[in-house]
C-alpha positions as CSV (number, residue, x, y, z in Angstrom):
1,X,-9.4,10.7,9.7
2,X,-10.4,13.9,12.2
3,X,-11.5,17.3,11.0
4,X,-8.6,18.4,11.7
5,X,-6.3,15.6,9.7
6,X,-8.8,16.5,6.6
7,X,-8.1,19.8,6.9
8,X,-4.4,19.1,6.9
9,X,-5.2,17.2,3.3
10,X,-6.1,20.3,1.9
11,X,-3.4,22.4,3.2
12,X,-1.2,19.8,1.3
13,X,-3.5,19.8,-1.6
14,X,-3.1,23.9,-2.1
15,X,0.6,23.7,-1.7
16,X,0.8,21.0,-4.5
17,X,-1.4,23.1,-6.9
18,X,0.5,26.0,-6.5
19,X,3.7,24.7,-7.0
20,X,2.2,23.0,-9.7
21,X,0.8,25.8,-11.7
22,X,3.9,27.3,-11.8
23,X,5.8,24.1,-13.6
24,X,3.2,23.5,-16.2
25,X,3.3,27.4,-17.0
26,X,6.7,26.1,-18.0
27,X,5.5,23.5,-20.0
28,X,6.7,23.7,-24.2
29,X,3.7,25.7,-25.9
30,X,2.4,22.6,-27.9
31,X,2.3,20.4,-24.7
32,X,0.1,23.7,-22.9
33,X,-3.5,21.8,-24.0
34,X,-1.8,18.0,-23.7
35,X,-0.5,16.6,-20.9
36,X,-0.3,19.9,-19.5
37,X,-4.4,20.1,-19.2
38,X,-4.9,16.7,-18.4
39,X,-2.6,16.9,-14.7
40,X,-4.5,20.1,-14.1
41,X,-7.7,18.4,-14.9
42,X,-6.1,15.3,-12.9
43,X,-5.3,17.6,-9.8
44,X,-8.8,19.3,-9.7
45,X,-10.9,16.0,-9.7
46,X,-8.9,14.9,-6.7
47,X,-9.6,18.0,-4.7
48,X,-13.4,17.5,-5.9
49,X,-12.7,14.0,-4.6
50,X,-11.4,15.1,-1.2
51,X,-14.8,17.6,-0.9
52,X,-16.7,14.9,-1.9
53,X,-15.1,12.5,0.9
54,X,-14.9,15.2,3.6
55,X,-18.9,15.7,3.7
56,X,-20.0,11.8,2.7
57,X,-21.1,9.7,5.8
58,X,-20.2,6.4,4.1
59,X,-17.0,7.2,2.5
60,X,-15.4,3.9,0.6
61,X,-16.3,4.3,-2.5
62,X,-15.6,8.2,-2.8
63,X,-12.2,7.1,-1.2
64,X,-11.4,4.6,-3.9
65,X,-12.0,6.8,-6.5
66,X,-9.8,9.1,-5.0
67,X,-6.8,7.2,-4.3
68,X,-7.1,6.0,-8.5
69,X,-7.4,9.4,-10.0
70,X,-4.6,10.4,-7.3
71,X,-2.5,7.7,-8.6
72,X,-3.7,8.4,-11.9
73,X,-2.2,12.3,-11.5
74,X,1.0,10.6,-10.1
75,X,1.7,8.5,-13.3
76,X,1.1,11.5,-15.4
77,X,3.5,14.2,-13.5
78,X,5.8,11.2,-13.9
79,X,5.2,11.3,-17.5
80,X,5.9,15.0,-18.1
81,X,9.0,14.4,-16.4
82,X,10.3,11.0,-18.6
83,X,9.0,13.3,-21.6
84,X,11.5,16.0,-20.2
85,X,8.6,19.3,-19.8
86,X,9.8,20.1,-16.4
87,X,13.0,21.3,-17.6
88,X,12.0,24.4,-19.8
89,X,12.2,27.9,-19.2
90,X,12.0,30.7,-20.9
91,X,12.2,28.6,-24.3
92,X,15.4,26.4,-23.1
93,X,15.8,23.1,-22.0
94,X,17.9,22.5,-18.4
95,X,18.0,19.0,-17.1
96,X,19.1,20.3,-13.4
97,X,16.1,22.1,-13.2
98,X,13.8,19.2,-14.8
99,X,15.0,17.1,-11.7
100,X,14.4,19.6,-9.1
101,X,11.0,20.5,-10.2
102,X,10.3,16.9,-10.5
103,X,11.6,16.1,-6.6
104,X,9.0,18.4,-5.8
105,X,6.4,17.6,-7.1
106,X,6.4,14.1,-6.7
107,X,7.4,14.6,-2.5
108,X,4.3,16.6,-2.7
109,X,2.2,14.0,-4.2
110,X,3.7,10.9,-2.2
111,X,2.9,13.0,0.9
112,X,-0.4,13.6,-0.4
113,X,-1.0,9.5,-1.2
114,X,-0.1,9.1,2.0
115,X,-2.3,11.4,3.8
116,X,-5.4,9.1,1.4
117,X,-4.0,6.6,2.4
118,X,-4.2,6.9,6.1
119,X,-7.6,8.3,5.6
120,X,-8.4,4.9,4.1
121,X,-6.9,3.1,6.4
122,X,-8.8,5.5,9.3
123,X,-12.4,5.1,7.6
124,X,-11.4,1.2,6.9
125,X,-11.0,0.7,10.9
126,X,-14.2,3.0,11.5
127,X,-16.0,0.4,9.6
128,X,-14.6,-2.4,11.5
129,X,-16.2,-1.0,15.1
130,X,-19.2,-0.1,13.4
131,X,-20.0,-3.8,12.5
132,X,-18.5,-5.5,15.9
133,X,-20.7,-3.1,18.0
């Protein structure tokens, strides 16, 4: 994955967190230090991840750990969203809006698996050439 590909990753990235942040404002006030916490603590390791990978020379294991805890912040924002805390505002409850915030989010985060995953894929075939030459 080029400089310029990585960079693209954390375009992404800042896009998902902001659009983020605003639906867990939403969140019901006893889910605010739950679940709520736990994707914002999920989100900010794998931008710490995608740091960590940008300036490591050998990147596999950095890249592993990243694609779990990404996968890891998937299954949770998935959870919010069987658990129905995507659809409040302003104290009410509106399924409509439960499934729209969730169709963004999670087109966010499959875009952002697979921008790891071609990274993966990239640093997989980098690893490849290195050994044949």
């Amino acid at each position: 994955m080029g400089l310029h590909s990585e960079a693209g990753l954390d375009r992404k990235f800042i896009e998902f967190t902001k659009l983020m942040t605003i639906y867990l404002n939403h969140f019901p006030a006893y889910e605010k230090y739950g679940l709520a916490l736990e994707i914002r603590r999920a989100a900010y390791e794998v931008y710490a991840l995608i740091v960590e990978c940008q300036k490591r020379y050998h990147k596999k294991t950095t890249l592993m750990s990243l694609d779990i805890r990404h996968e890891q912040l998937r299954m949770m924002i998935r959870l919010a969203n069987e658990l129905g805390y995507f659809g409040f505002k302003d104290g009410k409850k509106d399924k409509k809006l439960a499934q729209h915030r969730y169709l963004n989010l999670s087109l966010l985060v499959d875009e952002l698996g697979r921008m790891i995953g071609g990274w993966i894929v990239a640093d997989r075939d980098k690893s490849v050439v290195r050994e044949v030459s």
